[in-house]
N, C-alpha and C positions, 0 to 999 in steps of 0.2 A: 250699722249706721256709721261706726266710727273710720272703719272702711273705706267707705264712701264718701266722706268728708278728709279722709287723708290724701283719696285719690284726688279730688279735686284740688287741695294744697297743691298735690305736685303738679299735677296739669295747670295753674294759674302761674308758679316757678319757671315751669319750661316756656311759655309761652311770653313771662316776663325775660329771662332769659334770650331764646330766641328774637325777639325785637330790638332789644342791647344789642346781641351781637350782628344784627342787621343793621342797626343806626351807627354802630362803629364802622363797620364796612361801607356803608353808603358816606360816611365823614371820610371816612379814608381816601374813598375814592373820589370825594371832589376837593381833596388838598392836593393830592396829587394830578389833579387836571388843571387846577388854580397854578402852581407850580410848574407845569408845562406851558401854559398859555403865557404865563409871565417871560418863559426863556424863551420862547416864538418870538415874542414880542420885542424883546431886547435884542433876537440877533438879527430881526429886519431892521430895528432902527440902525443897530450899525452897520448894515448893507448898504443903507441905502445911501451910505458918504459914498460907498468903493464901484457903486453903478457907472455906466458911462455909459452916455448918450449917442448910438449911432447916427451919421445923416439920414434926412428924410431919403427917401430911395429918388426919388427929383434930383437930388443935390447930387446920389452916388451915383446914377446914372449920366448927369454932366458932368464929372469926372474923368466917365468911363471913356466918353467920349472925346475930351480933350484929350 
C-alpha cells in the first residue's frame, strides 16, 4: 500500500511539474511574439515617413507622351 501511495506522489509531481514547464514555454512564447509584433509595428511606423507616392499611371502616361 505504501507503494502505491508513493507512486502516485510521484505521478501527481511529474504531472505538476510537467504543466509548469509547459506554462513557462507557452509565457515564453507569447513575450516573445508580443516583442516582435511591437518591433513590426515600430518599423512600419517609421516607413511610412520614407514612402513615396508614384503618379496615378494617367498622369505617367501624359508624361509619356508629351
Amino acid at each position: 500500500m505504501r507503494g502505491n501511495n508513493q507512486r502516485q506522489i510521484s505521478n501527481k509531481l511529474s504531472m505538476t511539474l510537467s504543466v509548469f514547464i509547459a506554462l513557462c514555454v507557452v509565457s515564453i512564447f507569447c513575450a516573445v511574439s508580443i516583442v516582435i509584433v511591437e518591433n513590426i509595428d515600430n518599423l512600419s511606423h517609421n516607413n511610412k515617413a520614407k514612402r513615396i507616392h508614384l503618379p496615378h499611371h494617367r498622369d505617367f502616361s501624359d508624361f509619356i507622351i508629351l
